[in-house]
PAKENU-177036 format. One record per residue: x, y, z of N, C-alpha, C in turn; residue number from 1; residue in three letters. Coordinates in steps of 0.1 Angstrom, whole numbers. Layout:
BEGIN
DRENLUM;X;Y;Z;X;Y;Z;X;Y;Z;NUM;Ala
...
END
This chain:
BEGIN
DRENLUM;-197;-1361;-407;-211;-1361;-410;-215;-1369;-422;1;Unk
DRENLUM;-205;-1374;-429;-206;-1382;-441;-217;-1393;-433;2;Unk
DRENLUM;-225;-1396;-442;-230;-1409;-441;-237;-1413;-431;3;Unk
DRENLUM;-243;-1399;-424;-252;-1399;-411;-267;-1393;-415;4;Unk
DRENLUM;-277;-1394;-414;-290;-1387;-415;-293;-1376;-404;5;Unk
DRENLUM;-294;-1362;-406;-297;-1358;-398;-313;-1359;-392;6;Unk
DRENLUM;-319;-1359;-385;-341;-1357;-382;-334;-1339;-378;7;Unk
DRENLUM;-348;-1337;-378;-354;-1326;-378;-346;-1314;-369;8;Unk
DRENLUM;-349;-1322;-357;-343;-1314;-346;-327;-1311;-349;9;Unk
DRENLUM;-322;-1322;-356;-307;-1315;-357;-300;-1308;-370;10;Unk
DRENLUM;-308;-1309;-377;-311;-1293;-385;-312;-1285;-382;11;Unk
DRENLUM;-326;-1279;-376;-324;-1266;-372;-317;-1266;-363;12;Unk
DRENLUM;-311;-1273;-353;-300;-1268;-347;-286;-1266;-348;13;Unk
DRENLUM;-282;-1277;-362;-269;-1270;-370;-275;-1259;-378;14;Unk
DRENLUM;-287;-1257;-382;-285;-1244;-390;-282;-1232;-380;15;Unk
DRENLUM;-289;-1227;-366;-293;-1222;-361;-275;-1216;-356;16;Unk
DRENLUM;-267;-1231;-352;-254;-1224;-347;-245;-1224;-364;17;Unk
DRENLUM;-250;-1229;-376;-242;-1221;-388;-245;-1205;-388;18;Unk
DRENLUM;-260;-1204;-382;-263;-1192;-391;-256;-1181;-377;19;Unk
DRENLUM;-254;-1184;-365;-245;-1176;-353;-233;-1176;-357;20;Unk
DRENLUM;-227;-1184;-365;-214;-1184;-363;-206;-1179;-379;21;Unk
DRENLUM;-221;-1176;-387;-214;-1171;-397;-216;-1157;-403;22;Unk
DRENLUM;-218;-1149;-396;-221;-1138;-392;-237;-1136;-396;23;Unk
DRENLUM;-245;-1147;-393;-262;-1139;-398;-264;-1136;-409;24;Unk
DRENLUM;-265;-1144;-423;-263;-1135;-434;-279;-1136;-437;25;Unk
DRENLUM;-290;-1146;-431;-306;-1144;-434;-309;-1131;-423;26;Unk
DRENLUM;-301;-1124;-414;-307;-1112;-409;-300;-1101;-412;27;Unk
DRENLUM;-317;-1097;-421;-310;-1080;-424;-314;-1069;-418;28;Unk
DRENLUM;-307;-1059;-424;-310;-1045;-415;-325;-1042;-415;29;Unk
DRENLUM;-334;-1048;-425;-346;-1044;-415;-354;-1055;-408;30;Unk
DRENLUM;-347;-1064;-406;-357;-1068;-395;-348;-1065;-380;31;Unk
DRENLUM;-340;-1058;-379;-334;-1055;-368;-344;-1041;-368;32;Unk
DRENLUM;-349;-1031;-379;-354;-1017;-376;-370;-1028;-375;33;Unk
DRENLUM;-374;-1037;-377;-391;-1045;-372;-387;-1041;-360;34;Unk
DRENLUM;-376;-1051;-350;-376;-1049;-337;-371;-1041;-332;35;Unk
DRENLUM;-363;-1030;-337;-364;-1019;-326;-373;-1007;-319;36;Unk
DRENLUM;-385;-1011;-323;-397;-1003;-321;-402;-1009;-310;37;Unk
DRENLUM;-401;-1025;-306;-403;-1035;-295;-388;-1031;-284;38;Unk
DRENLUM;-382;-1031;-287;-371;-1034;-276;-375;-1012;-274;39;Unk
DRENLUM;-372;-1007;-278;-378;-992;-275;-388;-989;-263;40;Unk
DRENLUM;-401;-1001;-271;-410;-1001;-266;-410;-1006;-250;41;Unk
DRENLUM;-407;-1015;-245;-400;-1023;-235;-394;-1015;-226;42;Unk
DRENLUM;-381;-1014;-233;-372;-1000;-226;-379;-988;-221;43;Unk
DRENLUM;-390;-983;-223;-394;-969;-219;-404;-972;-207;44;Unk
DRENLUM;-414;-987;-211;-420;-989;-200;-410;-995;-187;45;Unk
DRENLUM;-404;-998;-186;-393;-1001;-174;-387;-983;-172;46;Unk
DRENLUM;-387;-981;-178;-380;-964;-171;-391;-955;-164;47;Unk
DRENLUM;-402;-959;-173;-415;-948;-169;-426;-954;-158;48;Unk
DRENLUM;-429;-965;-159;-436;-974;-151;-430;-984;-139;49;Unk
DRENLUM;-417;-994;-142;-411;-1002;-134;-406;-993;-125;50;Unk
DRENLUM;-392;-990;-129;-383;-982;-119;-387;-974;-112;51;Unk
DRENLUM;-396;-964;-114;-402;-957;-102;-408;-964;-92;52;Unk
DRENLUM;-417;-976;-94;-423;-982;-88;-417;-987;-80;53;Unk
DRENLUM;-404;-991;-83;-390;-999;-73;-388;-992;-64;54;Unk
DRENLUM;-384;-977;-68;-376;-966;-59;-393;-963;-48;55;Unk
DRENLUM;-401;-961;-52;-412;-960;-46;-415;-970;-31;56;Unk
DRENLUM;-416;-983;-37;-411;-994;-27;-403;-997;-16;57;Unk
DRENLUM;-390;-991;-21;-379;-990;-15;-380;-981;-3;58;Unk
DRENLUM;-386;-970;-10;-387;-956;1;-393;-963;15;59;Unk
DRENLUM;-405;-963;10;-418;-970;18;-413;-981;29;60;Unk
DRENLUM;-405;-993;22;-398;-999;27;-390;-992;39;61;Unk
DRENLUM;-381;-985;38;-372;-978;49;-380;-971;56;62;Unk
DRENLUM;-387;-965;55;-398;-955;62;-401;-970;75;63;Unk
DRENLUM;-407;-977;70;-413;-988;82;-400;-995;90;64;Unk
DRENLUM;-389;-996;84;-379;-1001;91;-375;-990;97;65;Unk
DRENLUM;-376;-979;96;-376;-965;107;-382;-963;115;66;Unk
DRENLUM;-393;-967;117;-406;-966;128;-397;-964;144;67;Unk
DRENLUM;-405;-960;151;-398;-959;166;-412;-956;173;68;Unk
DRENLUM;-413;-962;185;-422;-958;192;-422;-937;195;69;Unk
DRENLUM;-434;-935;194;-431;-917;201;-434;-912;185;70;Unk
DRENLUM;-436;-918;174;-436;-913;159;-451;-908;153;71;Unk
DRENLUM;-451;-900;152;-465;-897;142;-470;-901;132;72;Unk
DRENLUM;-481;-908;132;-485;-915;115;-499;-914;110;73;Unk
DRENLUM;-495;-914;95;-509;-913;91;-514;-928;87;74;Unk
DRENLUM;-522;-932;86;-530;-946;79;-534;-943;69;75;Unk
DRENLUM;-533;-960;59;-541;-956;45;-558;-954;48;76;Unk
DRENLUM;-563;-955;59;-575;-951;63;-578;-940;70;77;Unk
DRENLUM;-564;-929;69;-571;-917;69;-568;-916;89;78;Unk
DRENLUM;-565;-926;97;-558;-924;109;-550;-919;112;79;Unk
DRENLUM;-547;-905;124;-534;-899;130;-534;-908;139;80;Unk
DRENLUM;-522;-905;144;-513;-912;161;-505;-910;163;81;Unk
DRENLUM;-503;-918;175;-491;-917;175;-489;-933;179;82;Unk
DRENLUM;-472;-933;177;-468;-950;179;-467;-952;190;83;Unk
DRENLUM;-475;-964;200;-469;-968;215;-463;-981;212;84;Unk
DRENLUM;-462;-991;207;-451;-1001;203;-451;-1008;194;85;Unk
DRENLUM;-444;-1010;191;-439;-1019;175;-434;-1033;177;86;Unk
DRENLUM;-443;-1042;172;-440;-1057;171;-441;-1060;156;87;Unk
DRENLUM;-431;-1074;155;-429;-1079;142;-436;-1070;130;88;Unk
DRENLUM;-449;-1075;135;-462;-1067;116;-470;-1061;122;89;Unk
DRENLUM;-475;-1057;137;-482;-1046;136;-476;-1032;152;90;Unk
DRENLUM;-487;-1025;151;-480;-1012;160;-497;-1011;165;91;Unk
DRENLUM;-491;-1007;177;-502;-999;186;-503;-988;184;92;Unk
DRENLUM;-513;-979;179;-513;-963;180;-521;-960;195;93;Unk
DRENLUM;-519;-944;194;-530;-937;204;-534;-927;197;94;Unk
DRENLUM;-546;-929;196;-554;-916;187;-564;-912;196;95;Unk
DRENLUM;-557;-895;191;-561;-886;197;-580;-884;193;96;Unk
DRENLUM;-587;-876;200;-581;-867;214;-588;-877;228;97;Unk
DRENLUM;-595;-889;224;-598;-897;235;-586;-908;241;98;Unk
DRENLUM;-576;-907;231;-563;-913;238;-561;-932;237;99;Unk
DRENLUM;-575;-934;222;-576;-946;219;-569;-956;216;100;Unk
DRENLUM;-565;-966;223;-554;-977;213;-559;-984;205;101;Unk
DRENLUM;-555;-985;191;-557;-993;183;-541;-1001;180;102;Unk
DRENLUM;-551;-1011;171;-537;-1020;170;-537;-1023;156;103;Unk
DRENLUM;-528;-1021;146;-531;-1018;127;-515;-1022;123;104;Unk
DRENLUM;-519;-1028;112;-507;-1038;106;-496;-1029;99;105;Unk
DRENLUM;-487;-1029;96;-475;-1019;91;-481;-1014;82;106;Unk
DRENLUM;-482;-1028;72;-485;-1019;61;-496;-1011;57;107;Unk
DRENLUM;-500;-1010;69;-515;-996;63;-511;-982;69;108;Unk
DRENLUM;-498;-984;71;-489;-971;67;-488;-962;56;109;Unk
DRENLUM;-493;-949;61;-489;-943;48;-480;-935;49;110;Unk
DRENLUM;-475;-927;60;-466;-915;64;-461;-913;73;111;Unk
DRENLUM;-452;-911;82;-450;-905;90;-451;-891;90;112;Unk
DRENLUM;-457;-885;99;-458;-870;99;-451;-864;111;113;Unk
DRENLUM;-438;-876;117;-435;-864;127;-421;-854;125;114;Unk
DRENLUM;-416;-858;111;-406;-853;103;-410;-835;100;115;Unk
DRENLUM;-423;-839;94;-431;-830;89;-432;-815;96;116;Unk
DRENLUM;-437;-821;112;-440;-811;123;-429;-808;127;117;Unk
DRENLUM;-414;-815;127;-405;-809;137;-399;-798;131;118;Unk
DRENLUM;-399;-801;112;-397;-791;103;-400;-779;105;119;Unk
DRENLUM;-412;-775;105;-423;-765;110;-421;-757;122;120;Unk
END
């Protein structure tokens, strides 16, 4: 490096890998306790908020790749039925007690209820 000029950019990028490689002596123990109130922070919203939302998903998810014609369901609009057939994204119900077919997209699934009744 004798007799070379570094610009800008290659400063801070030798300093950046001196200061990695020589064990960090500009970071001290408190700006590691600055960020651990952030990385805490972070951490607790992914446990309390993300992950459930995943496992929630997931469920929901299997629930519709379960479907079978003959199944009981509720709708996010508050609809019983029952299933008369299942295509790619949506299902035919028959709702009772005039024996009406409607035709409603998966995802306005909210339950099966025929788990529920066989329990019972």
């Amino acid at each position: 490096m004798e007799g070379r000029l570094l610009t800008g950019s290659a400063i801070i990028c030798s300093t950046a890998y001196a200061a990695l490689f020589a064990g960090i002596p500009g970071l001290s123990p408190q700006a590691l306790t600055t960020f651990l109130p952030f990385i805490l922070i972070i951490g607790v919203f992914y446990l309390m908020l993300i992950r459930p939302n995943q496992k929630r998903q997931k469920v929901w998810a299997d629930m519709l790749a379960a479907l079978k014609p003959g199944d009981r369901i509720t709708t996010t609009g508050g609809m019983r039925g029952i299933i008369l057939a299942l295509r790619d994204d949506t299902i035919t119900l028959r709702l009772p007690p005039d024996n009406i077919k409607v035709e409603i997209v998966k995802s306005a699934i909210a339950a099966v209820t025929t788990n529920e009744e066989e329990a019972k």
